[in-house]
Each structure stands twice: as C-alpha cells, then as structure tokens.
C-alpha positions as CSV (number, residue, x, y, z in Angstrom):
1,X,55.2,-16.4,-23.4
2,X,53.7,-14.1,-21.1
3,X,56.0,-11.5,-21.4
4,X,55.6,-11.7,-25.3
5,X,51.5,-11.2,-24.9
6,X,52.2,-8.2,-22.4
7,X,54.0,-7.0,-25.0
8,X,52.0,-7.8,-27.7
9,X,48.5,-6.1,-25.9
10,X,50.6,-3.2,-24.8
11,X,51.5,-2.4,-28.5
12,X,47.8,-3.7,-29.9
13,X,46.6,-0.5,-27.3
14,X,49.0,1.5,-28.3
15,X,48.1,1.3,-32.4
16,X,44.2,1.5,-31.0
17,X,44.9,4.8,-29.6
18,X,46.8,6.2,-32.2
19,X,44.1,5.0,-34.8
20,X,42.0,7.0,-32.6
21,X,43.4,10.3,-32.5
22,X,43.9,10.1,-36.1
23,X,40.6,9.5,-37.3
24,X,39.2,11.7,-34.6
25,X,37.9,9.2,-32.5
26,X,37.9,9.7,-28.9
27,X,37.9,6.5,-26.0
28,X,35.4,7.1,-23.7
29,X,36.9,5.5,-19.8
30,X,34.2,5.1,-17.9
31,X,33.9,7.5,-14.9
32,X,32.0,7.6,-11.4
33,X,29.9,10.3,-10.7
34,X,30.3,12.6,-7.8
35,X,28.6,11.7,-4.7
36,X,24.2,12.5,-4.4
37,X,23.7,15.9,-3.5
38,X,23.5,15.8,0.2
39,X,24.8,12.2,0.7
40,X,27.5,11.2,3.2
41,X,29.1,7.7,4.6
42,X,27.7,6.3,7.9
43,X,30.9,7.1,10.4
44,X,30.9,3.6,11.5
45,X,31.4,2.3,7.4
46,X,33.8,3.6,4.8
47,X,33.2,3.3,1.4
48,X,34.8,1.0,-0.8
49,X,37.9,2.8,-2.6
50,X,37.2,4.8,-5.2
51,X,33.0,4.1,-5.0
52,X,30.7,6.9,-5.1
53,X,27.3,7.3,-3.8
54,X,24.3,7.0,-6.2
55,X,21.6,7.7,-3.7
56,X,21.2,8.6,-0.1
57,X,18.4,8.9,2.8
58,X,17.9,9.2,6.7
59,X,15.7,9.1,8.9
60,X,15.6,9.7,12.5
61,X,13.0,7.4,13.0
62,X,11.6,4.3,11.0
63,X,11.1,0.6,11.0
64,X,13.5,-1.7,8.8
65,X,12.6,-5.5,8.0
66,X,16.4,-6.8,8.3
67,X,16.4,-10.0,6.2
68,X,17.8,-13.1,8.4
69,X,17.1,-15.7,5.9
70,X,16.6,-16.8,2.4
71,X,13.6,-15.7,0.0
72,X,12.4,-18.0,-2.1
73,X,8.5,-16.8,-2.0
74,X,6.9,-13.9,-4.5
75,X,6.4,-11.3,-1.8
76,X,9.0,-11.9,0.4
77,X,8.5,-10.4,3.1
78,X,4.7,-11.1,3.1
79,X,4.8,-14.7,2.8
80,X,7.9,-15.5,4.4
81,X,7.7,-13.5,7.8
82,X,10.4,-15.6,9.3
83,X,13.1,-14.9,7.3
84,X,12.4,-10.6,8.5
85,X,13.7,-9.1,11.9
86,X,11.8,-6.1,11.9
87,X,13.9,-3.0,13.7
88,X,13.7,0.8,14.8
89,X,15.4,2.9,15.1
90,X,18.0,5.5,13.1
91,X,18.0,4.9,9.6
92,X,20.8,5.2,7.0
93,X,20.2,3.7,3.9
94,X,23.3,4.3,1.1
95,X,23.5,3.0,-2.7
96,X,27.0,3.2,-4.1
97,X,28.7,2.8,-7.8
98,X,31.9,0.7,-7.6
99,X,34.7,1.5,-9.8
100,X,34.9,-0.9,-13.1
101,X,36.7,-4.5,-13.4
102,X,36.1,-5.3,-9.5
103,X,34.2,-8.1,-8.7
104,X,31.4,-8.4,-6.2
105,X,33.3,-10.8,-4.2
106,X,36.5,-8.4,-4.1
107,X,34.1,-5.7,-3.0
108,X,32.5,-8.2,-0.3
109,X,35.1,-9.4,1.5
110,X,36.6,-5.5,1.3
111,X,33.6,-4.6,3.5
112,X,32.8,-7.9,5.1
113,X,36.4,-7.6,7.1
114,X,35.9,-3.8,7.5
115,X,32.6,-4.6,8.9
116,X,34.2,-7.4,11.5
117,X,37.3,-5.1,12.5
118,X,34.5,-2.7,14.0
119,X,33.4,-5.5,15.8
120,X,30.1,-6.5,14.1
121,X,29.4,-10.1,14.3
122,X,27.6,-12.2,11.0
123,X,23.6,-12.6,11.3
124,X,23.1,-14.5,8.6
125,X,25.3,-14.1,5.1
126,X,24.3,-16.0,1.7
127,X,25.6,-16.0,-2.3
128,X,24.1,-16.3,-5.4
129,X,21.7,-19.1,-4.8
130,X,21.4,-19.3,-1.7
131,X,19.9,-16.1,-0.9
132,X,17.1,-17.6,-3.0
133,X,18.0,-15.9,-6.4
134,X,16.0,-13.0,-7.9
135,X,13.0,-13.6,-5.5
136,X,15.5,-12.6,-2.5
137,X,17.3,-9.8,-4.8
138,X,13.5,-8.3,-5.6
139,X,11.8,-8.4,-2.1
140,X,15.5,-7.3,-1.1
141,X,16.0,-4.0,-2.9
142,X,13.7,-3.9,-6.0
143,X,16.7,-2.4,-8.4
144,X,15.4,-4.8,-11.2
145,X,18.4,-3.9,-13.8
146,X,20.6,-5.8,-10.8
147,X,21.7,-9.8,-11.5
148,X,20.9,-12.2,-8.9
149,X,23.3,-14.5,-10.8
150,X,26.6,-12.8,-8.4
151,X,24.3,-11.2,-5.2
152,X,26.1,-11.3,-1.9
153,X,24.5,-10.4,1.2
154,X,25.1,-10.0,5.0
155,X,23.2,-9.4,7.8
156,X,25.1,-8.0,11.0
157,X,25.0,-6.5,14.4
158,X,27.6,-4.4,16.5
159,X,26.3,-4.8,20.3
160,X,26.7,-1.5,22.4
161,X,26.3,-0.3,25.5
162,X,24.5,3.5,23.7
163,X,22.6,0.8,21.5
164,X,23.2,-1.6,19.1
165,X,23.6,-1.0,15.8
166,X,22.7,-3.3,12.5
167,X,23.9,-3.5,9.4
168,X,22.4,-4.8,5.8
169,X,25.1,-5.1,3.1
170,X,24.0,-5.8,-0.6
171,X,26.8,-6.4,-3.2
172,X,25.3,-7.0,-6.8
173,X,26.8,-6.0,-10.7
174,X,24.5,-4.5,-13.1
175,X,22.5,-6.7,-15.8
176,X,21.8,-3.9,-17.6
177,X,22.5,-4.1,-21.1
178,X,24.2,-1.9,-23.5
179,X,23.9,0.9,-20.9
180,X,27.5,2.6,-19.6
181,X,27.2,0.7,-16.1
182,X,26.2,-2.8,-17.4
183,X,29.0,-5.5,-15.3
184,X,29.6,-2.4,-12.6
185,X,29.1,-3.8,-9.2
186,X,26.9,-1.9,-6.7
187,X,26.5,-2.0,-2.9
188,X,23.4,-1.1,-0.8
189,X,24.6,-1.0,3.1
190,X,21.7,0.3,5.2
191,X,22.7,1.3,8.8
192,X,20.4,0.6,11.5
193,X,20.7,2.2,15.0
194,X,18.7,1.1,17.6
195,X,18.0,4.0,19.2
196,X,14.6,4.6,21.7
197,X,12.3,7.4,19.4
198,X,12.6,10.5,21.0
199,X,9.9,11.0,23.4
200,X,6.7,13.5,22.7
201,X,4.7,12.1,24.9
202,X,4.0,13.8,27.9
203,X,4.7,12.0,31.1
204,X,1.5,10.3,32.7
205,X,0.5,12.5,35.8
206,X,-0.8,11.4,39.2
207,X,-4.7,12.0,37.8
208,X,-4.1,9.2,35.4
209,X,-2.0,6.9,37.3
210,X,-5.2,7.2,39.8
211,X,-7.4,6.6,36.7
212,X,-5.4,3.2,35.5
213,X,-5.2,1.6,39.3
214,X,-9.1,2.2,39.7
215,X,-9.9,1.0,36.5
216,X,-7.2,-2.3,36.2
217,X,-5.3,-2.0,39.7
218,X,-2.5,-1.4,38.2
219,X,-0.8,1.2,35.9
220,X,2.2,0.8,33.5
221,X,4.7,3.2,33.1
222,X,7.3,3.8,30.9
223,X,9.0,7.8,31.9
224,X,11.0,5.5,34.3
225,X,13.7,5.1,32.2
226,X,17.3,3.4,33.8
227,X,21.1,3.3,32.6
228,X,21.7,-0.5,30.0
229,X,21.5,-3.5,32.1
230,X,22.1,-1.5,35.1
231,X,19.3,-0.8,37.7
232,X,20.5,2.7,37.8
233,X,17.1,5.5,37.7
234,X,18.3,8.2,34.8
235,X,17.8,11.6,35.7
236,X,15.2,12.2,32.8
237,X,12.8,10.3,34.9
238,X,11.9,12.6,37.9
239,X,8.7,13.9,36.3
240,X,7.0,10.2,36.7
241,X,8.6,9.5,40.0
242,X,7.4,13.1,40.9
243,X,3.4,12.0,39.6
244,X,3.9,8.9,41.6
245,X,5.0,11.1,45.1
246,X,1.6,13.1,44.2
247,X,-0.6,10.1,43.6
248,X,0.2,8.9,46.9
249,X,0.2,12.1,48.4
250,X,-3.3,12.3,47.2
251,X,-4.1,8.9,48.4
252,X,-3.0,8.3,52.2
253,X,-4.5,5.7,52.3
254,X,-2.9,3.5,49.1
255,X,-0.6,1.6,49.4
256,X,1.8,0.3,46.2
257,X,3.8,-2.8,44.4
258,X,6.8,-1.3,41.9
259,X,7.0,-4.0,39.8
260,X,9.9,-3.8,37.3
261,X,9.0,-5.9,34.1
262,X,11.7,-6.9,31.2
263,X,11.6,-7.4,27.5
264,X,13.1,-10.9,26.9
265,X,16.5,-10.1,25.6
266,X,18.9,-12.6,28.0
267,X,18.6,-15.6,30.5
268,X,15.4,-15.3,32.6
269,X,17.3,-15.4,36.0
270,X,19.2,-12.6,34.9
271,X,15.8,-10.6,33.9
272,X,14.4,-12.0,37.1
273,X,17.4,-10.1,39.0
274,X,17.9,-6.8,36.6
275,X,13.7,-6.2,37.3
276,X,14.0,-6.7,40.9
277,X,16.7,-4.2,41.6
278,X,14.9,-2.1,39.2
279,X,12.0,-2.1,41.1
280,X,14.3,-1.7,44.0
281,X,15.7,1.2,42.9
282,X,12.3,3.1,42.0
283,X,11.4,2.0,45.9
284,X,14.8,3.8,47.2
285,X,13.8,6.8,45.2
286,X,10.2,7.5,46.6
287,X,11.6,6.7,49.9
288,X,14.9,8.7,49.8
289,X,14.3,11.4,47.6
290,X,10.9,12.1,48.2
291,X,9.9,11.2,51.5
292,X,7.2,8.4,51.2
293,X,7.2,6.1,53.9
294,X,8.6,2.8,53.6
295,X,6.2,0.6,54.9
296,X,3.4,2.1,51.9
297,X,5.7,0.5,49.1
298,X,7.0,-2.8,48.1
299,X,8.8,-3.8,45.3
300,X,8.9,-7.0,43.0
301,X,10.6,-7.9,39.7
302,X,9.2,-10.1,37.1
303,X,11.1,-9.8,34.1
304,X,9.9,-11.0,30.9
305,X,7.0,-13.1,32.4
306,X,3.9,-10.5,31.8
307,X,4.6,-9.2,28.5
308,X,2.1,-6.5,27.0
309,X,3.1,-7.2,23.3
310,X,5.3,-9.8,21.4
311,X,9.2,-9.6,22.3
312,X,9.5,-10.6,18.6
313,X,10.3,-7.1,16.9
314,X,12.1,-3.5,18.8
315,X,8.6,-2.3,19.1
316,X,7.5,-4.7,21.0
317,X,9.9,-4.9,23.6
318,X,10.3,-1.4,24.1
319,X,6.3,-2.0,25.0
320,X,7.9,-4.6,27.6
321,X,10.5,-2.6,29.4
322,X,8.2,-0.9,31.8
323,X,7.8,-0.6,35.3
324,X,3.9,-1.3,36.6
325,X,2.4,-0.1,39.9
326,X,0.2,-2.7,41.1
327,X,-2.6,-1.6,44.3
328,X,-1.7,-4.1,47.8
C-alpha cells in the first residue's frame, strides 16, 4: 500500500507540473538567501547545513544578559533578574534561515551535539513551555513574527584556559502568515567570549599610589596582571611593578603589605592559596628584579574575602581580581 501511494504522489506531481508548464504557470521552490553582507560563522560553531545568515553583528566589547532560567514576567529581564547572568566580553550575535521541511527539534539536537563535541557543557536548556512561552521568546529576542508554540533554547559554557567562552542558542519556526518563510525554522546562536576589555587606561604611577595610601592606607591595583590560575607575573605588568619600585624609592621610610585579592570563582582554600602566592610573587619581583629590600615588604593573600563590588556579574569580578598595597 505504500508503494502504491509513492506511486500514486509521484504521478499526482508529475500531472501538477505538466499542467503547469502548459498553462504557463511556473512553481515557485522556496530559496535561501545568500549570507548578510559582511556576515560570517563564529569558528568555534558551524552552521546548520544548508542555513544561511539573515543578520549579523560584533563587537569587541559589550555586556550580554545570558538567560539561565525561565521568563514568565512582562519585562523579563527587569523583573526577573535571576533568571539573567550578565557577561563581557566579545560579542557574536548570528540570526540564520533554515532550509524548509526541518523541524526545530532536527535543527536542535544538530547543534546541541555539535555544541557538546566542542566541549561545551549545558547551563540551563528548556522547550516550548517551559521556557515560559512567548514572555521568554519576547524578552529573549523580540522577533515577534517567531511561535513560542516550538522554541528551544540552550544556555552553554566551553571553559578555557585563554577564557571561557558562552553560548546562547535559539531555535524557533516562523508564525508569520501567508508570507514565503511562514513554518521555516530559524536559529539565533550568540557567541560570548570572555575576554578582559583591552586596556586604555594608563597605568597608575607612584604619585597616585602615594595619593591612595595617604588618603585610605592602601591602594588597589589592577596593571598587575598574572598567567589563569597560576601565580605567574605577565610581562605586561612591569609598568605598575616599575611605579611601585619608584613609590618606595621615593619613600625610604615606607614600608608595604602586597596583598593579592580574588574574585570568587572556586573553593575558598584554593583562592586563599592562588592570592597568597600571587602576592608572593609580586614580593619576589620588587625584591629580585628591582632591588627593594626584603625586610620593607610582606606579602598576604586573601582571596575573595574583601570584595570591592559584587562577584555576581564579569564586571564585577574583574573589579575583584586585584592586588592592594596596604601601609605596615
């Protein structure tokens, strides 16, 4: 019976198209438009065969509310703060047009095992429902002529040792009616790289440091900048150890406490440890590489216990990853 309907649709197809070119009638197959001017894929995410990109930005620099939960609130991420981690760092943020007749779930689990064989590891994920239906789809993306009724969405994180990186994949078929795309299934995958904002600052000279320890007895610095959970000094930070030889220099008489302070990313014994060899290290330095006698410094870690801002966002713990010096 099967065979018979093949058949059967195959021949009902082929009268169709004939009819067609008879009468002058031609059947329009719906086609995906070249990529966006300009666009690209993110390296670390292919495409999903035979997609094409609708839209495309970057930026070197920005802040991204990752959604970690559902939204079930008008303005989402407003009145339901919990539900947002809120990142920096590198931006990629790419909208692509599927090819016709695949479903949302086909296209999902397509990039949801792509996404896991590069080693990122699920956040949070949620369907239809239980993303909290339109209200999550709105706050989400604002795409309006996108159905809630078939969303999909993951959150998820690739941990590196240059920076982690953080994913947002959104996998939804068009409501639009009537229109050439309507039942075409889009995805939105923004790529997140959690990469420090280059620095314009310029590095905060002995004057100042002189300025901060008078004022508070202690200054806070952040040009000391070491390798990823290693208490190894990078060499971009010679300026500040530089400012520190000169502000002792300066002051014969002073005498310092390196104190190497955390953000609160890990087991507070380890940040306890990591700080204190930090500190350590910055003490080596002075003494080794640019003669300040021993017995004029000390060093201390404290890890995440003194925090200037809350370790609840990037920006805040990039604030926390400092190292302080504190007047004996």
């Amino acid at each position: 019976m099967k065979k018979q309907a093949h058949i059967y649709s195959f021949y009902i197809r082929s009268w169709l198209a004939l009819a067609c070119l008879l009468l002058g009638v031609s059947i329009v197959t719906p086609t995906l438009a070249a990529d966006a001017k300009g666009s690209k894929d993110h390296p670390l995410v292919p495409r999903y065969d035979g997609s094409s990109i609708k839209s495309y930005s970057h930026s070197a620099f920005d802040e991204y509310p990752l959604f970690i939960d559902k939204i079930t609130k008008p303005k989402g991420i407003e009145s339901q703060p919990e539900s947002i981690m809120w990142l920096e760092g590198r931006v990629t943020r790419l909208f692509y047009v599927n090819p016709p007749e695949r479903s949302s779930l086909e296209i999902f689990r397509n990039y949801e095992k792509s996404l896991k064989s590069a080693g990122f590891e699920t956040i949070y994920s949620c369907k239809k429902t239980e993303c909290g239906g339109y209200r999550f789809k709105d706050a989400f993306n604002g795409y309006l002529w996108l159905t809630s009724d078939n969303q999909r969405y993951m959150a998820g994180k690739l941990s590196s040792e240059e920076g982690d990186v953080y994913v947002s994949l959104f996998v939804s078929p068009s409501g639009a009616g009537g229109g050439p795309e309507k039942g075409i299934v889009f995805t939105q995958l923004h790529v997140i790289e959690m990469e420090a904002m280059e620095e314009k600052m310029v590095t905060i000279d002995a004057t100042e440091m002189n300025k901060g320890i008078d004022k508070e007895g202690r200054v806070a610095l952040y040009g000391i900048l070491f390798d990823v959970d290693k208490d190894t000094i990078k060499p971009e930070s010679k300026p500040t150890l530089e400012q520190i030889t000169a502000l002792l220099t300066n002051n014969p008489e002073m005498n310092i406490i390196i104190v190497g302070h955390t953000d609160n990313q890990g087991e507070i014994k380890y940040n306890m440890d990591l700080s204190t060899r930090r500190a350590k290290s910055v003490q080596t330095a002075l003494i080794s590489d640019y003669g300040i006698a021993k017995d004029r410094l000390s060093a201390w870690g404290v890890g995440y216990l003194s925090p200037v801002a809350s370790n609840k966002n990037e920006a805040g713990r990039t604030k926390n990853r400092r190292v302080e010096l504190v007047e004996k």
